[in-house]
N, C-alpha and C positions, 0 to 999 in steps of 0.2 A: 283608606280612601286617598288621603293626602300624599302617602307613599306610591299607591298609584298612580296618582295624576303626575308626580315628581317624573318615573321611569317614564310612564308615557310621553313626557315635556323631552326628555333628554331622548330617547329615542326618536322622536322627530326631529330634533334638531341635526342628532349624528345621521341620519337618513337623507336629511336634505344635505350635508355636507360632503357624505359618502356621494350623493350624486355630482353634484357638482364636481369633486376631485375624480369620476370615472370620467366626465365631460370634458375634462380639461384635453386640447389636442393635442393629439401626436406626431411622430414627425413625420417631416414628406415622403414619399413614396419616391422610389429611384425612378429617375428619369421626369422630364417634364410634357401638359401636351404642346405637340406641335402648333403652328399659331401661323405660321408664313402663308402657305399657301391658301386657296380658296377650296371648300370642297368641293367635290365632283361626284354628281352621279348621271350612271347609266341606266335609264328604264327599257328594261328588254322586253317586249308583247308579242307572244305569238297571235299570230292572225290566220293562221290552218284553218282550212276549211273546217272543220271540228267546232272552233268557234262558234258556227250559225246556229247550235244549238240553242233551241230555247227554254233552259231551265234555270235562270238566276232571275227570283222575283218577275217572274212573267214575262220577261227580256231575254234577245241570246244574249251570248257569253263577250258578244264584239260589243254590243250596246252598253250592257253595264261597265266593260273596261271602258269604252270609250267617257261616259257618264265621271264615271272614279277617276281617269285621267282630267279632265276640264278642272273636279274641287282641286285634285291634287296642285297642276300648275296655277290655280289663283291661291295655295297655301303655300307656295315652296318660298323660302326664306331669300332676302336677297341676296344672301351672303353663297348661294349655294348655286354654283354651274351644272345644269342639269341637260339632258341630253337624251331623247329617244330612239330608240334601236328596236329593228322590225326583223320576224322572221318566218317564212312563210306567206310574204303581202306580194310576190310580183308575178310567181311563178305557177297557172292552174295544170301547166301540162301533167304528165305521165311518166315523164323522162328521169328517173332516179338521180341521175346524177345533175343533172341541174337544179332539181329540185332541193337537194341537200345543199345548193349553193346559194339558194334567196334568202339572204340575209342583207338589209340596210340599214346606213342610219338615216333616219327618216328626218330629224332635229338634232344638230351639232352640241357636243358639248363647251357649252360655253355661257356666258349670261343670257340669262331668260327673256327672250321676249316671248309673254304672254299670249296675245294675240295669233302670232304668226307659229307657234307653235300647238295652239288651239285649233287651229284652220288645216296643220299637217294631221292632224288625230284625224278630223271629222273625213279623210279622204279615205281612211282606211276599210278593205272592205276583207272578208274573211275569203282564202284563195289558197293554197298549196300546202306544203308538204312542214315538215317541225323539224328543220336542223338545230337544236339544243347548242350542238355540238361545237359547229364554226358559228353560234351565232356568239355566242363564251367566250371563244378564242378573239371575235373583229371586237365585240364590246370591251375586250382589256385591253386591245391596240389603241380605242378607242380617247381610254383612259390615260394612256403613256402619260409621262412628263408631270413633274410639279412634286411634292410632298407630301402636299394636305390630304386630307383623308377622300379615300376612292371607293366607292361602292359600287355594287351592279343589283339590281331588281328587274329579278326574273318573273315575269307572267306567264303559265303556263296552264292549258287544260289537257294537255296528252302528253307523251313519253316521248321521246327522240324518235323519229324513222327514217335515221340516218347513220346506223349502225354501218361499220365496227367503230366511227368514232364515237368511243362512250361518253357522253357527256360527264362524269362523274371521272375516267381517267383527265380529261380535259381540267377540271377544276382543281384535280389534283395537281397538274402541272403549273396551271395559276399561281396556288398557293406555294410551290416549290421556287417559283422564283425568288419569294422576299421580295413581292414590292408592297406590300399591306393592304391587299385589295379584299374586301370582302364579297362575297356573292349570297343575297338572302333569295330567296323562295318562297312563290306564291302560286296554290294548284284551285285552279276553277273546279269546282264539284269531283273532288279526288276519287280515281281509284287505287287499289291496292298498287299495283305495278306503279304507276306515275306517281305516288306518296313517296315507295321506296328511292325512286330517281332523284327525285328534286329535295328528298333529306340528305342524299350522300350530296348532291352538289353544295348545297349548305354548309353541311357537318366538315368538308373538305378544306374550306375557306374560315371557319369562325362564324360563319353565317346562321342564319337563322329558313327554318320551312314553318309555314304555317298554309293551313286548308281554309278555303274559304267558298262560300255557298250563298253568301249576299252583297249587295253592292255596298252597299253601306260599309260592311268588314271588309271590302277591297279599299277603297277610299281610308278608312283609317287606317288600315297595317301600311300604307303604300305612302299616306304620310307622316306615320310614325316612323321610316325606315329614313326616309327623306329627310326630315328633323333631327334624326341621330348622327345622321351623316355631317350637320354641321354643329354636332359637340367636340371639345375640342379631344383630341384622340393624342395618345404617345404610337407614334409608328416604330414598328419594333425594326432592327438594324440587322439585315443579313448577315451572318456568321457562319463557317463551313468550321469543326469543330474537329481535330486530329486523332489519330488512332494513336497518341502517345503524349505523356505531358510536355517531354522537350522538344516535341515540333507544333503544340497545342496555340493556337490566339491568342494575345493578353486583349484582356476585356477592364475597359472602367463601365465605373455604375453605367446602368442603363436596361435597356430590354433587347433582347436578344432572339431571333428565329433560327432555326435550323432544319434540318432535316435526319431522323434518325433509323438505318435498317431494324429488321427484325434483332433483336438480341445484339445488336451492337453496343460498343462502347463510346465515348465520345469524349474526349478530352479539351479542355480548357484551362487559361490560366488567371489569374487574379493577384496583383504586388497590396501588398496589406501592411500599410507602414506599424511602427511603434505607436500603443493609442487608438488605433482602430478597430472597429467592428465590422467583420465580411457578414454579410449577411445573404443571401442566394434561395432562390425556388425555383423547381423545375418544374412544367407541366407536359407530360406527353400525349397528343390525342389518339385516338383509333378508331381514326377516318375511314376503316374500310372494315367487313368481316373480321373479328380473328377468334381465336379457342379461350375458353373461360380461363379462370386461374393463371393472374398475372401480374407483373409489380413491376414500379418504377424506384429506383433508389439515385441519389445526390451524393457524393463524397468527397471530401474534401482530404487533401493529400500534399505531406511536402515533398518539394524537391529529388527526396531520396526517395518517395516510396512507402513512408510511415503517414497510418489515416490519423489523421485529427478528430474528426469528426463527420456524419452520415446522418441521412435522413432518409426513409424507406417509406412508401405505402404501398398495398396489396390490393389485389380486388378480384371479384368472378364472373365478370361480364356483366353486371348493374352498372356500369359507366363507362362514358364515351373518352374520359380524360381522367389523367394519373397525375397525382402534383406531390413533390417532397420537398423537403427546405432541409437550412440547417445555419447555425450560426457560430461565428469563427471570432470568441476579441482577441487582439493580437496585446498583450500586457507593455507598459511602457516597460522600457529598455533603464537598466540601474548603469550602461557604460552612456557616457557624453560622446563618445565620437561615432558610437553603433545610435544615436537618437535617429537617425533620419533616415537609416537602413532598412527596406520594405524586403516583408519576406516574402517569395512568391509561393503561392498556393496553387495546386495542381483539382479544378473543378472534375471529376468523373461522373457523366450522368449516363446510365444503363437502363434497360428494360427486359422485362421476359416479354414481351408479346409472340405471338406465334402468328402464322397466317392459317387460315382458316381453309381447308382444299379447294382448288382454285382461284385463291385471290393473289391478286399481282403483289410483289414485294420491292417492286419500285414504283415511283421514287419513297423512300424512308417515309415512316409517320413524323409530322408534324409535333417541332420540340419551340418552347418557348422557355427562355431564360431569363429571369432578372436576377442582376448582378446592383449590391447596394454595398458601397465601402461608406460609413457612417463614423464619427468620433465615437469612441470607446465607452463601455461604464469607468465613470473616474475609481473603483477600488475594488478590489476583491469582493466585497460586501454587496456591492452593488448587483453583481454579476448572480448572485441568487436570493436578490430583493423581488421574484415573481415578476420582475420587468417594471416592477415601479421606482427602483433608483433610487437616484433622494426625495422622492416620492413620498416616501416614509414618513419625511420629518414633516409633509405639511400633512398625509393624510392622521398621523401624531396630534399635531398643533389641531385639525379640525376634532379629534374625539375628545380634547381636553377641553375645546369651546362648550361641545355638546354635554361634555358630562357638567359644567361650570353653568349653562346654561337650563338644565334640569336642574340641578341645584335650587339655583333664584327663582326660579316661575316655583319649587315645591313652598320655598318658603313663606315668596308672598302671599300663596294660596291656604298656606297655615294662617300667616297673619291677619287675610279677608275674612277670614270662619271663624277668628278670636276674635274679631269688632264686631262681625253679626252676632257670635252669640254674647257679647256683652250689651250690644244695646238691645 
């Protein structure tokens, strides 16, 4: 019994200690968020005739946006420049090509006035044709300028009918720029064809698609997207990435976009002084169709040519995104005049994707890098302590509390059961 209670005592104690040293923090993540600018979002509403439809909660489809617009602008943060964008509100005609050109912005991006952007909603009435397409293209013009995080929210109940501009090639090129603009998606009572359109516009950006079929769930995905928009975000740093290490970028810490073809190679560099830890992940997306069975691999390489080290993952069409890492310490230097000599390191990130028959192979799938140069583990020892370092000696020092601490609660509980059964 009392030998029981003993392990029991010390086992709680080493549990709560084991927690606490898994709690202890770790260190920061390469890059910081951005913080200057203000954010900015574009709210995109199609108003196509299609809208008049009346199947969201007994309402059409313009009544409940218009409804979900009003909570949204009395919850948008004030920290956040917000701006409405129309497509399909001026033009009832016939005429295809005009039609595919009504696109406005109906409320500047810029600080909120409530009121006066309330009174622009309530004018809107359901009328023409769904250019997706150039409405995409004015709302990132829209956006231009500043740092701080850009968003676009799309409202949408039909598909584009303003082909061959594909809305989805469009986002692509968005996202090709490198200016961090994300584009989420939101489909009024979806069907199949319109679900597939406004996921690739999504998926193309880092964005998000969700279906929705009540006002109520327009109103909150519209300002949960809105709210997100002013956490504080790391804008990733446009990078164009060489077919070779000696014409490759040198990168410090940070986060990193690219663009990469089918099966290409793509080279980068990294200076990694004496004492340092390279540390790198790569994520690749496939933003558009491609063939199952495929891998993305990270490698790290010097100067000459010999790998140091490689990070590989695989997959078979269960996922839209490929990610590998891999970690580099560079050992202090035993000469005094080589201490402060960085050695460079040649980054190679590859993919097998393939394209899927008839999907476009430009521009490259969307590549994301973080690059983290970190102070080194201080010893050899360290380097295969499972990533707890000197970690050791306190999570040591807590199992010697715990066992020290079972100990005494066994004993005094020896000594309470010797007083009761004496008296």
């Amino acid at each position: 019994m009392i030998t029981r209670q003993r392990l029991a005592a010390g086992a709680c104690v080493l549990l709560a200690a084991l927690t606490a040293g898994i709690a202890l923090p770790t260190g920061a993540a390469a890059g910081e968020p951005t913080g200057g600018d203000a954010p900015k979002v574009n709210l995109v509403l199609d108003v196509s005739g299609s809208m008049r439809a009346r199947d969201i909660d007994g309402q059409t489809r313009m009544a409940a946006a218009k409804q979900a617009f009003n909570e949204v602008l009395d919850a948008t943060p004030e920290e956040v420049q917000l701006g409405i964008r129309t497509l399909g509100a001026d033009y009832p005609g016939d005429n295809r090509k005009t039609g595919c050109k009504d696109t406005a912005q109906l409320y500047p991006v810029g600080p909120l006035d409530r009121t006066e952007a309330k009174t622009a909603v309530a004018t809107l009435s359901p009328t023409g044709w769904t250019p997706i397409g150039p409405a995409l293209l004015a709302a990132a013009d829209d956006l231009e300028g500043g740092e701080g995080s850009r968003r676009i929210v799309l409202i949408s109940d039909g598909e584009d009918t303003c082909a061959p501009l594909d809305p989805c090639e469009v986002a692509r090129e968005i996202a090709a720029k490198g200016i961090g603009l994300t584009i989420d998606t939101l489909g009024l009572v979806p069907n199949t064809k319109m679900r597939q359109q406004l996921s690739c516009i999504a998926e193309a950006t880092g964005g998000t698609y969700t279906s929705v079929e009540h006002t109520e769930e327009l109103t909150d995905k519209v300002n949960q997207l809105v709210d997100r928009a002013a956490d504080p975000v790391v804008t990733p740093v446009a990078v164009e990435g060489a077919g070779a290490c000696a014409q490759a970028p040198t990168l410090k810490s940070g986060l990193y976009t690219d663009r990469e073809e089918f099966g290409q190679h793509r080279w980068y560099r990294v200076d990694v002084a004496p004492g340092k830890e390279l540390r790198a992940s790569v994520s690749v997306a496939a933003d558009r169709r491609v063939n199952q069975d495929y891998g993305v691999s990270l490698r790290a390489v010097t100067a000459s040519g010999r790998e140091i080290v490689r990070g590989e993952s695989t997959g078979s069409g269960r996922t839209d995104v490929m990610s590998a890492g891999l970690r580099y310490p560079k050992a202090e230097s035993d000469d005094d005049s080589d201490e402060d000599t960085a050695e460079v390191v040649c980054l190679q990130v590859a993919n097998s994707f393939s394209a899927a028959s008839g999907v476009k192979t430009t521009p490259g799938l969307p590549l994301e890098l973080t690059v983290d140069v970190v102070d080194g583990p201080g010893s050899s020892d360290d380097v295969a302590s499972f990533g707890l370092g000197r970690g050791w000696w306190l999570l040591g020092a807590l199992v010697l509390t715990g066992f020290l601490a079972g100990v005494l609660w066994g004993w005094i509980s020896r000594w309470r059961i010797a007083v009761w059964r004496t008296n």
